[in-house]
TORNU-807561 format. One record per residue (C-alpha): residue number from 0; residue in three letters; z, y, x. Coordinates in Angstrom, 2 decimals. Layout:
residues N
<rec><seq>NUM</seq><type>ALA</type><pz>Z</pz><py>Y</py><px>X</px></rec>
...
***
This chain:
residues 65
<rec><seq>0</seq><type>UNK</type><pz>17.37</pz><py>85.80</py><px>-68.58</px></rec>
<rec><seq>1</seq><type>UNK</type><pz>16.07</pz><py>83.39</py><px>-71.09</px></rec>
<rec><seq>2</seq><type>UNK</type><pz>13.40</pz><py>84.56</py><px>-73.72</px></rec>
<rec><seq>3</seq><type>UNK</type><pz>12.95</pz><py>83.80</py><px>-77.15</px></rec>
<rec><seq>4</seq><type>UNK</type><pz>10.42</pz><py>80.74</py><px>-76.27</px></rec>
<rec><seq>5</seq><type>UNK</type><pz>12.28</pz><py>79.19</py><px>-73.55</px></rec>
<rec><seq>6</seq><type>UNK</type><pz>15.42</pz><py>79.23</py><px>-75.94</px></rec>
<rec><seq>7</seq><type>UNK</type><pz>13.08</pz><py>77.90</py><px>-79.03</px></rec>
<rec><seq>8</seq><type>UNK</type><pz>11.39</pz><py>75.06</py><px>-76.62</px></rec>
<rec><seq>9</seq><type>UNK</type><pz>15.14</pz><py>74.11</py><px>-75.50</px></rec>
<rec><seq>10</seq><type>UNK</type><pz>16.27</pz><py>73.50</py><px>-79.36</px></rec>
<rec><seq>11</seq><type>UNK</type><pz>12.90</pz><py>71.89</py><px>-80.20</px></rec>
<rec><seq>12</seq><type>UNK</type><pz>13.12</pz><py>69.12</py><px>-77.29</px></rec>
<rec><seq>13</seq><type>UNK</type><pz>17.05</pz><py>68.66</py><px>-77.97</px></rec>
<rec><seq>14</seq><type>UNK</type><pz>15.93</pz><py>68.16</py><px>-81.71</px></rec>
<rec><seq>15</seq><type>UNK</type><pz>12.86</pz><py>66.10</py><px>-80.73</px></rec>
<rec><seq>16</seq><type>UNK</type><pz>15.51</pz><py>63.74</py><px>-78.62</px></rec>
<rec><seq>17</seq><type>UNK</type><pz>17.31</pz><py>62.99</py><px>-80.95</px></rec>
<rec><seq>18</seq><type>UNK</type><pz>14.96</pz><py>62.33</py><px>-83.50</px></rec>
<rec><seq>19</seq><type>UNK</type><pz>13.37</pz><py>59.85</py><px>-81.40</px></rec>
<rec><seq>20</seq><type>UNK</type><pz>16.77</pz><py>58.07</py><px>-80.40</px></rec>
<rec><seq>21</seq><type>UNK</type><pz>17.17</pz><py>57.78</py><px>-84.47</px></rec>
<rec><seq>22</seq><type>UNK</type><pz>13.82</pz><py>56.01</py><px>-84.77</px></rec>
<rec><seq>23</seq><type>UNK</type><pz>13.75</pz><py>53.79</py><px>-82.13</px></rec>
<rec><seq>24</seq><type>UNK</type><pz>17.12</pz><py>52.64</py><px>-83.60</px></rec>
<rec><seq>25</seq><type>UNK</type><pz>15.45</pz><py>52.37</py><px>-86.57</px></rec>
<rec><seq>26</seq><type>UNK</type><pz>12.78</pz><py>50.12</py><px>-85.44</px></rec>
<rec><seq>27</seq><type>UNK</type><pz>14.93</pz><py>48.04</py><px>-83.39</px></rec>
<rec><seq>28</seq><type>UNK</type><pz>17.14</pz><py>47.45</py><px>-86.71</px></rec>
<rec><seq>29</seq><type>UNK</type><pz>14.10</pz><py>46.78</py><px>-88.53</px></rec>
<rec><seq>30</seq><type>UNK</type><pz>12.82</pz><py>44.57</py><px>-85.97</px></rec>
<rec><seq>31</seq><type>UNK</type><pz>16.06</pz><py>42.44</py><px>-85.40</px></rec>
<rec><seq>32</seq><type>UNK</type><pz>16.31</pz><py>41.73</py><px>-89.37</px></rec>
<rec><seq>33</seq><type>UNK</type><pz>12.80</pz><py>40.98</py><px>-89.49</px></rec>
<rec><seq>34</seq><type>UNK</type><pz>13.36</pz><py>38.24</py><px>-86.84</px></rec>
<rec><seq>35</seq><type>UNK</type><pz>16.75</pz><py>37.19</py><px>-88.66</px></rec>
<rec><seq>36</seq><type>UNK</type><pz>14.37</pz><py>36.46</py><px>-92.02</px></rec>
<rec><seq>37</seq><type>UNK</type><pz>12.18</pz><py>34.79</py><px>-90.33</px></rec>
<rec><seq>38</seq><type>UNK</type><pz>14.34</pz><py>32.20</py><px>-88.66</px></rec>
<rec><seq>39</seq><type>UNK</type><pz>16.11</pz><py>31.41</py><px>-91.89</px></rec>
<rec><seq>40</seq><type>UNK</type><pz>12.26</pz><py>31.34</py><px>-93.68</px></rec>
<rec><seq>41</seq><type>UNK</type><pz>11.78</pz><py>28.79</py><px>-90.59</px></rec>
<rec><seq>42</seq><type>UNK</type><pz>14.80</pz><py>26.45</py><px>-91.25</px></rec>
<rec><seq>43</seq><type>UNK</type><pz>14.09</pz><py>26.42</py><px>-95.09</px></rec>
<rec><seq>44</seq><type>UNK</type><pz>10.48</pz><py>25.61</py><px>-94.01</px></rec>
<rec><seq>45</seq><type>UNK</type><pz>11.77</pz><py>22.61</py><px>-91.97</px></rec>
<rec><seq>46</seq><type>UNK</type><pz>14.54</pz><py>21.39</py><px>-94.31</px></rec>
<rec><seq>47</seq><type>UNK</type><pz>11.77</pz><py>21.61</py><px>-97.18</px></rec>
<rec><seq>48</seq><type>UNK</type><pz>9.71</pz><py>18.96</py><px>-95.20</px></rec>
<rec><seq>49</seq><type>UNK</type><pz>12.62</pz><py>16.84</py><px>-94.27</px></rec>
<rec><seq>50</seq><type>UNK</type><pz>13.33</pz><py>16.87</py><px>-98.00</px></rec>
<rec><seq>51</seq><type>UNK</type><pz>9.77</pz><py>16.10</py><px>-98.56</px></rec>
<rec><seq>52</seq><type>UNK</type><pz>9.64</pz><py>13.33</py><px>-96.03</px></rec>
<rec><seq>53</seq><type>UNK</type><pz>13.01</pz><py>11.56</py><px>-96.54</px></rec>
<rec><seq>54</seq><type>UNK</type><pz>11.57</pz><py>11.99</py><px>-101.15</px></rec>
<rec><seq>55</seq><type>UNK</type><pz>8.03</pz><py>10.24</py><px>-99.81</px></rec>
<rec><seq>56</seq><type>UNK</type><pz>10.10</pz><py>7.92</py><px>-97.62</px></rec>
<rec><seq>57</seq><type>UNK</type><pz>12.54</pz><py>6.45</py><px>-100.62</px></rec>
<rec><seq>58</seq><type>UNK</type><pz>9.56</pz><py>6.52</py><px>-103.07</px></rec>
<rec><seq>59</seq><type>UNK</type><pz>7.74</pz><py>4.27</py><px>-100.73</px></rec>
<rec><seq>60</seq><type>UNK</type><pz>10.43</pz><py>1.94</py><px>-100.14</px></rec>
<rec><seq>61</seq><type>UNK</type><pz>11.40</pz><py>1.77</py><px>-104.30</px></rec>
<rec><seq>62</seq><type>UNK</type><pz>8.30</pz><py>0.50</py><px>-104.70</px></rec>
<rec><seq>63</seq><type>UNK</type><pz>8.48</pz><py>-2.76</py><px>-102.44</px></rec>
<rec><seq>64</seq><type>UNK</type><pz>12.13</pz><py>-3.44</py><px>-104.75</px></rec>
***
């Protein structure tokens, strides 16, 4: 027959389970929109200096009109 403890470490491991399957969703949400910001912070990066160049490129050529 189970005792007290046995029955006490059964509902502390089931509740330790799932508190662990909650957090490692967690993290892997966290982790996937972290990666989602950071790709869009990359393409504004990149359009920012094709802006940049194509601004430097037309100011360079106004100046030979």
């Amino acid at each position: 027959m189970l005792t007290e403890i046995e029955i006490f470490f059964g509902q502390a491991s089931c509740t330790l389970e799932a508190g662990v399957k909650i957090y490692s969703l967690r993290v892997d949400s966290v982790h996937s929109e972290a990666y989602k910001v950071l790709g869009g912070m990359n393409r504004a990066g990149q359009e920012a200096e094709e802006g940049c160049n194509l601004y430097t490129l037309l100011s360079s050529t106004m100046q030979f009109i």
